[in-house]
Steps between C-alpha positions, in 0.01 A plus 500: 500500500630841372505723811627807338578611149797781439533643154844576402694587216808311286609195611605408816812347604482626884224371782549487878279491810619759779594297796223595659236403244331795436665623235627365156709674268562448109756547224482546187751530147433848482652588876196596642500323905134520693395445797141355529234480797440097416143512654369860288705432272606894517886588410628664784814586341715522137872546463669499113852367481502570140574156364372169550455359837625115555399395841373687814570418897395655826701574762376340800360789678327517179619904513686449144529303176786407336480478106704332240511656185608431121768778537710290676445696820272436808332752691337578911174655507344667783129403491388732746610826257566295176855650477813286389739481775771319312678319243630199511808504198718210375353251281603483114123400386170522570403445836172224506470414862532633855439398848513671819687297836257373776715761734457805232872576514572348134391469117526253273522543120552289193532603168556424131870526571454160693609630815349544865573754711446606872479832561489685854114666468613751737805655330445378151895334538524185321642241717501167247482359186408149417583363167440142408135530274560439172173691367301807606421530878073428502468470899691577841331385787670519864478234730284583849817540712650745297849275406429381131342559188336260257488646123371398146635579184356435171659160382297359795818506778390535866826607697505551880786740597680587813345887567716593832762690520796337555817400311332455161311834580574819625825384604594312180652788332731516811588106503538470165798789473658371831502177336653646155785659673611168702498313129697785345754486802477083489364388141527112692283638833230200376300632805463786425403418122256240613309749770500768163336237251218414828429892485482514142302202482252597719440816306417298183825452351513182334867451419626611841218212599705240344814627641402505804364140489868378367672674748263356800653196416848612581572432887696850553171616426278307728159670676599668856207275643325136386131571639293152600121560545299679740303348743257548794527492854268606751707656759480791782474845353859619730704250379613299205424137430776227590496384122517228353452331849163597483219227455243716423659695151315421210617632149423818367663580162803442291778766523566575105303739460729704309382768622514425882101492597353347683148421650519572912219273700245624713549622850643294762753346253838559430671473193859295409711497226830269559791573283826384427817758457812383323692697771485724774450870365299865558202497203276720478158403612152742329166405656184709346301635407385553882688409817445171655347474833844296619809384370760257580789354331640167626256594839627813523296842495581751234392750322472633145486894380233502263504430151917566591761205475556398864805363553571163668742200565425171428682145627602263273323191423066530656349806576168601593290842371146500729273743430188604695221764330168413267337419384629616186795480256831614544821505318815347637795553308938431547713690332854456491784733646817326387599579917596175628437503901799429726605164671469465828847386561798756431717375223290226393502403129173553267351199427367389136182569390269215585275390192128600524309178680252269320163586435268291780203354449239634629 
């Protein structure tokens, strides 16, 4: 049953509720954006971007809309005075899709140029580019939490992406020229090559994705860490479970996500990843996108700054990561400092690297 009939002009390419559902606005080819009373069917509200409009999105206070256009730009509207409050510039093509964040601080785009990019809503600033479609950007759509994005282009390719920042995003740019100047001053620092082709790869760059597979197999260039699974224990809220003594931990999830999520338990629970480390060494731990309620490694409080590396030693052979919060999903993530952590005997002699256990059965 038709509720309530709107009569627009062109065709439309733009259509969103408000997130409060009593509004809807439209887009059309000729750049005209409305804003519609979904009950009278009265438009409340027109803005003209002056070229085609590709997809529309509210901000979740539903006070503006963010438009993509065939320009190649994307643009912030105020809907309470129907002025633009800014433009979002950097794509190469048309721009076909947008999509606010669940917390309002960011903006997706894709566009013809077969790109995604994440742009701070607040400044305009854009703080990462995805590249890995291999056809015009249809669809972004961000996942509840806020950490990824799921995209469509238009040879049929659904690709979920990594949308925090972190080493492949705002601080990529930064990595990835720290990590040029130690191959320029060592052209044989296979680390430091390997860490380069994961950034790269991650971004969408295919080649550096097959380097970086072929050097993973080199052992100079082993991971910092060897994550196991993550499991559940029911434990006390002050204190962290005596794992994998416990008789009550049930599996949770596997740990290769490559991304680092994963899916805390309900309340009362407590969260444990066990993971094996090649040697002792400081990495550098990132929990997000929110704080945990409580943290311990190897039964051990600690804490973590925010989205920030925190850093942290780790023994050789077992550890344990337990993690109390949820429900909910966060990300848990190593990252590798190349600073080996003392002995604890003066004068003692570094042992070799012990080889990465077997997979168990679960």
């Amino acid at each position: 049953m038709v509720l309530t009939e709107v009569t627009t002009t062109g065709r439309h390419w733009g259509l969103a509720w408000s997130p409060s559902g009593d509004r809807v606005a439209t887009g059309n080819d000729g750049g005209r954006i409305c804003v519609w009373n979904p009950t009278t069917g009265q438009k409340l509200l027109e803005m003209n971007c002056k070229t085609g409009v590709g997809g529309l999105s509210w901000s979740p206070d539903g006070r503006q809309i963010a438009s993509s256009r065939w320009d190649g730009l994307a643009t912030i509207w105020d809907v309470s005075t129907g002025a633009e409050v800014r433009t979002l510039r950097g794509h190469s093509g048309q721009v076909q899709s947008v999509g606010w964040s669940p917390d309002g601080n960011r903006i997706a785009t894709g566009s013809y140029d077969r790109t995604v990019k994440v742009w701070d809503a607040a400044t305009g600033q854009e703080t990462l580019t995805l590249r890995g479609h291999t056809a015009t950007v249809r669809e972004v759509h961000w996942h509840p939490t806020g950490c990824r994005l799921v995209t469509r282009d238009d040879h049929g390719n659904v690709l979920t992406w990594d949308a925090m920042p972190s080493y492949l995003g705002e601080r990529s740019a930064t990595t990835l020229r720290e990590l040029g100047e130690r191959i320029k001053r060592d052209p044989a620092d296979t680390r430091a090559r390997r860490l380069r082709a994961e950034v790269l790869a991650r971004r969408g760059d295919q080649n550096a994705a097959a380097d970086y597979w072929q050097l993973a197999q080199h052992p100079e260039s082993a991971a910092v860490v060897y994550p196991e699974s993550w499991w559940v224990v029911a434990s006390p809220e002050d204190r962290p479970p005596h794992f994998p003594s416990d008789t009550n931990a049930r599996w949770l999830a596997p740990a290769d996500d490559p991304n680092g999520f994963v899916p805390l338990p309900e309340g009362g629970t407590t969260a444990v990843c066990r993971f094996f480390a090649p040697r002792p060494a400081k990495v550098a731990l990132e929990v997000g996108p929110s704080a945990p309620g409580r943290l311990w490694l190897n039964e051990k409080a600690i804490t973590v700054a925010g989205m920030a590396p925190t850093l942290v030693e780790v023994r050789e052979g077992w550890n344990t990561l337990a993690v109390r919060g949820g429900p909910g999903e966060l990300y848990v993530r190593w990252g590798d400092l190349d600073v080996a952590a003392p002995r604890t005997k003066a004068g003692e002699k570094k042992s070799h690297e012990v080889a990465p256990p077997p997979r168990q059965r679960k």
